[in-house]
C-alpha positions as CSV (number, residue, x, y, z in Angstrom):
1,X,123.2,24.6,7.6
2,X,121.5,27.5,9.0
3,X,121.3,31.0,7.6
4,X,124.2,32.7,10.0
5,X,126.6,30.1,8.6
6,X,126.0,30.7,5.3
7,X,129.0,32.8,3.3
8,X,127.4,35.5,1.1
9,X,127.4,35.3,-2.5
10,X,129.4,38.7,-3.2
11,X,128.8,40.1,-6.7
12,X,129.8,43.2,-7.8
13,X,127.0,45.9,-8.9
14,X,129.0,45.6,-12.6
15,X,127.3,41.8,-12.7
16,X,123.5,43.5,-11.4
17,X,123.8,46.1,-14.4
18,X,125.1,43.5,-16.6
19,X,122.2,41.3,-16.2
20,X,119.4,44.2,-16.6
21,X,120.9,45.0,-19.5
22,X,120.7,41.5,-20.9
23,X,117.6,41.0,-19.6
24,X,116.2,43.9,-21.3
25,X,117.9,43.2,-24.5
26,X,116.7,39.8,-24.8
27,X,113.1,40.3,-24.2
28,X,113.3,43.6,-26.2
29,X,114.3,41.3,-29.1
30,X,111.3,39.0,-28.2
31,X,108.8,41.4,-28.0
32,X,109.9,43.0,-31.3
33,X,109.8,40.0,-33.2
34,X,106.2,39.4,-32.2
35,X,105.4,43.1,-33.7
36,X,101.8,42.8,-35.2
37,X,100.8,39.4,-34.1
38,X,98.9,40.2,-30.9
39,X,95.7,38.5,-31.3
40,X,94.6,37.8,-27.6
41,X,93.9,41.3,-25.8
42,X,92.7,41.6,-22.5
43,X,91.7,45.0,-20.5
44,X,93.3,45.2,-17.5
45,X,92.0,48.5,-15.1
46,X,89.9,50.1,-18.0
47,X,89.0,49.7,-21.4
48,X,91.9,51.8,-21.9
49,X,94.7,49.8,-20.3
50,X,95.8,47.0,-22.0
51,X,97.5,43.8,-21.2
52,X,98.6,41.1,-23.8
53,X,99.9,37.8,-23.9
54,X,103.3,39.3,-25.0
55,X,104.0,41.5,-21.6
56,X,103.0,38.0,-20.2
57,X,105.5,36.3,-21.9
58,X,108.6,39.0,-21.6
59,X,107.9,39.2,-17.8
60,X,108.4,35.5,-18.0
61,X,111.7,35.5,-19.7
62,X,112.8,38.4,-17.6
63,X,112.2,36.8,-14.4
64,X,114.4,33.5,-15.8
65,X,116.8,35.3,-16.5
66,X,117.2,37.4,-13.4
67,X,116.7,34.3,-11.0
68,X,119.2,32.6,-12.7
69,X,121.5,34.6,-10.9
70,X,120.2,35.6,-8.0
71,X,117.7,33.1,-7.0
72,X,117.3,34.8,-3.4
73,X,116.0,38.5,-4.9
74,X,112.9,39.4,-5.0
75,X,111.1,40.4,-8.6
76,X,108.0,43.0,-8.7
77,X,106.5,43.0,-12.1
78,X,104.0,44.9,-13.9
79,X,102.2,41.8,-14.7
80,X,102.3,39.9,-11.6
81,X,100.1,42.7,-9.5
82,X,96.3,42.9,-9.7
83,X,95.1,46.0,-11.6
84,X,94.4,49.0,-9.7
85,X,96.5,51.6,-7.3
86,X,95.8,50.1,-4.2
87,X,96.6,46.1,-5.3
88,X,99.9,48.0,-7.0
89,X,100.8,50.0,-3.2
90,X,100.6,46.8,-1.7
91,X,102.6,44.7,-4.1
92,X,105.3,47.8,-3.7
93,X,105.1,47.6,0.2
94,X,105.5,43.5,0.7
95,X,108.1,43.6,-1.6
96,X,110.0,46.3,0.2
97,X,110.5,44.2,2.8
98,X,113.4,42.4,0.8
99,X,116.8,43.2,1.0
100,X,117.2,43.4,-3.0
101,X,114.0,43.8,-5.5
102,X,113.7,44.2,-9.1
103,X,111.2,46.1,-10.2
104,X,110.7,45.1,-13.7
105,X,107.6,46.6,-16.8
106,X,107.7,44.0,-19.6
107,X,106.1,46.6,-22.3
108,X,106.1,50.1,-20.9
109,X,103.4,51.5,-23.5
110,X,101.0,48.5,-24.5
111,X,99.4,50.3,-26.2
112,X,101.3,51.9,-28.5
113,X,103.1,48.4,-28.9
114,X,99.3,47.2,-29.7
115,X,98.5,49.5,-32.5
116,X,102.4,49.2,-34.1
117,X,103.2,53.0,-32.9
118,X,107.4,52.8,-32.2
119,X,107.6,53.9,-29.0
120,X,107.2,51.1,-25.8
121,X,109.8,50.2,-23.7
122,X,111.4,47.8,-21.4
123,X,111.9,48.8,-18.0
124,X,114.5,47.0,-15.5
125,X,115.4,48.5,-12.2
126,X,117.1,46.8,-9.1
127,X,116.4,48.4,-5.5
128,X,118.7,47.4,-2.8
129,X,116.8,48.0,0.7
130,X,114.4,50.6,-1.0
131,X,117.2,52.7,-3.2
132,X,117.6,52.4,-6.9
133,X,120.9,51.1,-7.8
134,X,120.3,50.3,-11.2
135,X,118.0,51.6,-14.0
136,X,118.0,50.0,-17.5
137,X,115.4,51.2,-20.0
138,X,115.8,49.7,-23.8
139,X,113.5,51.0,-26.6
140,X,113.5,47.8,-29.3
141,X,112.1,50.1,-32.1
142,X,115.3,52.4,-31.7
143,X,117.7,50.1,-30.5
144,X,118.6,52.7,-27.8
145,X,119.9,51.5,-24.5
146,X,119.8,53.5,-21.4
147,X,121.6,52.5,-18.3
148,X,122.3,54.2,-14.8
149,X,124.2,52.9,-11.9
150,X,123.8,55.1,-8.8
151,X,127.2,56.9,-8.3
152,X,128.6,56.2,-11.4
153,X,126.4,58.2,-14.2
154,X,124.2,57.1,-17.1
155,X,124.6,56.2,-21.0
156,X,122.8,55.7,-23.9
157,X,124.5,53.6,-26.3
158,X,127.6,53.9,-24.1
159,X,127.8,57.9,-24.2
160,X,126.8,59.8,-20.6
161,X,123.5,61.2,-20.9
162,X,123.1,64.7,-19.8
163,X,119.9,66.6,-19.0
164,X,118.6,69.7,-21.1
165,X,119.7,73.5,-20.6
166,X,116.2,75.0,-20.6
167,X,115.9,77.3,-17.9
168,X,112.5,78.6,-18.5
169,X,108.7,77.1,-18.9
170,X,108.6,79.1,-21.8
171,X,111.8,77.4,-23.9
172,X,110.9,74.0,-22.3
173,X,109.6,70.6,-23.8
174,X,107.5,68.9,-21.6
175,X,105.6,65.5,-21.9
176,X,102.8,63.9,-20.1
177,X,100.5,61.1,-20.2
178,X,96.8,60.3,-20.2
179,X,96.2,58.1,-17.2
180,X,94.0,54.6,-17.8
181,X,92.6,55.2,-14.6
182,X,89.7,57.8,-15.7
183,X,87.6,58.8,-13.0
184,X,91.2,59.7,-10.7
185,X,94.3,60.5,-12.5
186,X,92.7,61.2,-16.1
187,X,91.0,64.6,-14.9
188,X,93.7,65.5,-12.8
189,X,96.4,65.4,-15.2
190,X,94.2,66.8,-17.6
191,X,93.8,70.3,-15.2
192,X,97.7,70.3,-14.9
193,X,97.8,70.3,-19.2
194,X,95.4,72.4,-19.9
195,X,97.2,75.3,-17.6
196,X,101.4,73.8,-19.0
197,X,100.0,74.0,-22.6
198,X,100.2,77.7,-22.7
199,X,103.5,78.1,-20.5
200,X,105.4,75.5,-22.2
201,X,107.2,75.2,-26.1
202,X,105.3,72.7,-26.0
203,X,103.6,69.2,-25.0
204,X,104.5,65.9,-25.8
205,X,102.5,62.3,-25.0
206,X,104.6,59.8,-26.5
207,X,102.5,57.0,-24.3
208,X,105.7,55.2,-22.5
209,X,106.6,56.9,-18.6
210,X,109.4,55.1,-18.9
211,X,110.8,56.3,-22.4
212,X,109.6,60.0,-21.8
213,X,112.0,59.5,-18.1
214,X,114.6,58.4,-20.1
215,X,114.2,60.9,-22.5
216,X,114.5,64.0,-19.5
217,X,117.8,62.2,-18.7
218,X,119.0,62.3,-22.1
219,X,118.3,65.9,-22.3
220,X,115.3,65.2,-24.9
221,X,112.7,66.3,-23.2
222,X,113.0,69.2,-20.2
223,X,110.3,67.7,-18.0
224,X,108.1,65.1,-17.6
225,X,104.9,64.6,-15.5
226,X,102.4,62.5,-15.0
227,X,99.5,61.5,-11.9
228,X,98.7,57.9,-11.2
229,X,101.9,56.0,-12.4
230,X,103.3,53.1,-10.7
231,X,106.8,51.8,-9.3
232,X,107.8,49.7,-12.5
233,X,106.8,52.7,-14.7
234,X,109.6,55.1,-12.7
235,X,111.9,53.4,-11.0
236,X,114.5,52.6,-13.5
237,X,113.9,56.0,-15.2
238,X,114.2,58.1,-12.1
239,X,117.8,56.7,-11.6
240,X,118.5,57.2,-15.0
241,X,117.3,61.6,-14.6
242,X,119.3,61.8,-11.5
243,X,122.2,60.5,-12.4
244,X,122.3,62.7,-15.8
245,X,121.9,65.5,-13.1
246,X,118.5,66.0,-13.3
247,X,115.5,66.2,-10.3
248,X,113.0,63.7,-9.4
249,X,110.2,64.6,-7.0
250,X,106.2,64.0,-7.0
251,X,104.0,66.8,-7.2
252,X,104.5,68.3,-4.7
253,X,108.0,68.3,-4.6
254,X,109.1,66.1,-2.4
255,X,111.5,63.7,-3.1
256,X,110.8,60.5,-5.3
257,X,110.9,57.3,-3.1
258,X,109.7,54.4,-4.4
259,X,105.9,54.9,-3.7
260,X,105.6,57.8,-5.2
261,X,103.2,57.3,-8.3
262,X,102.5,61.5,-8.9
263,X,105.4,62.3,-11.0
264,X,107.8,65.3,-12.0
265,X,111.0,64.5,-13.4
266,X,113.2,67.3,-14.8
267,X,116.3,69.0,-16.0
268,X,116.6,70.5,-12.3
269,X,116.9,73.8,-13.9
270,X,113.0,74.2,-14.3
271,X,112.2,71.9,-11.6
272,X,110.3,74.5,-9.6
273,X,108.4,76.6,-11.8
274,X,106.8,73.1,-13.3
275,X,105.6,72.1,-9.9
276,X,104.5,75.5,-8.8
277,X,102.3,75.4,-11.8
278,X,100.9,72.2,-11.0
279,X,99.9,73.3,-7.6
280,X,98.3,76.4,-9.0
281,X,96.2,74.3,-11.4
282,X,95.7,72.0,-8.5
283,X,96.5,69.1,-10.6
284,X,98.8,67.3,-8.2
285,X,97.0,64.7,-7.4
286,X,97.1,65.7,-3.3
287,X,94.7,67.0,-1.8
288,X,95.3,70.6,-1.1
289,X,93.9,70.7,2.3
């Protein structure tokens, strides 16, 4: 029987969100229960970024469990890309080309999961020709579950999640990262901190993209940013910030497609004055020719 003839499988987007969140639940379990047993470490991109046989092994069990219902959907993982931001934009861009990808980070903070620090996260997010429709992040050390469906809001632990009030640099919380990739991102980002640090309440670097996204959305944090990130570190969270009615944009300010790996995710409210800063710093990460 060829293609045309087939009948499409119709699920509702209910069944999509439903199997992220089981997904992530399940391996969040897993990865938990294998707290303080890592032996077997490998570095990855630098000494810095980390890779163990447990993101391995919840990639695995994540990518059962999604193909078990939809065989035909295409999965990019954190763990299935060689290391490096140009083997990661060409993972993004063949993958593109299907009509529905999941874009999946096993451990979202290795490190952190590495040295027994609580904060590392699973991230799950399905893209349905190249928009986010769902975002799942689940923090195992909390047992805090953070969902998104485009249109229809997002939760944590079933109550909508609402960005921050801050309407100033001054009264904000802001978080960042220090990037693996040292030579690029690492000095970058550090310009962009060392000219926030003054402006902003203050500075966090909790080590998880994903968690500190999810934590903008939840009204935790008042921005995030970051240079050098990848798809599986963003997507799910950038669903989750807009749909709390929050921004998403790189550093420039332009709108967050898929891509995008130069990050600023806010409250909305402050959205403007964080970028402009990082432009003045010239920490975007573009050049600024």
């Amino acid at each position: 029987m060829d293609d045309k003839n087939k009948v499409p499988y119709v699920v509702s987007s209910k069944s999509y969100t439903a199997v992220a969140i089981n997904a992530a639940a399940k391996a969040g379990e897993w990865i938990k229960s294998r707290l303080g047993t890592v032996k077997e470490l490998n570095t990855k991109y630098s000494a810095q970024d980390l890779v163990t046989e447990v993101d391995k092994g919840a990639e695995q069990m994540i990518r059962k469990l999604i193909l078990t219902h939809f065989p035909d959907h295409a999965i990019l993982g954190e763990e299935g890309v060689e290391p490096g931001p140009k083997a990661s934009a060409q993972a993004l861009e063949e993958t593109l080309k299907e009509e529905y990808v999941w874009i999946v980070d096993p451990v979202d903070g290795t490190t952190n999961y590495v040295h027994g620090f609580p904060f590392y996260s699973i991230s799950i997010a399905l893209a349905h020709k190249g928009e986010i429709i769902v975002g799942v992040i689940y923090d195992p050390s909390r047992d805090e579950l953070f969902v998104a469906e485009k249109g229809k809001g997002a939760y944590v632990h079933g109550k909508p999640t609402v960005v921050s009030g801050e309407v100033t640099l001054e009264t904000s919380l802001i978080a960042t990262g220090f990037p693996a990739d040292q030579t690029f991102a690492l000095p970058i980002n550090m310009a962009g901190l060392q000219h926030l640090a003054p402006q902003v309440r203050n500075i966090r670097s909790g080590g998880s993209a994903a968690l500190h996204m999810a934590y903008v959305a939840a009204g935790r944090l008042t921005g995030f940013w970051e240079i050098g990130l990848n798809a599986w570190d963003l997507a799910a969270g950038a669903l989750l910030v807009t749909e709390s009615g929050g921004t998403v944009s790189d550093t420039t300010g332009r709108p967050y497609e898929l891509s995008v790996r130069h990050i600023v995710a806010s409250n909305g409210a402050i959205h403007s004055q964080l970028v402009n800063a990082l432009q003045i710093a010239d920490a975007t990460g573009y050049d600024s020719h």
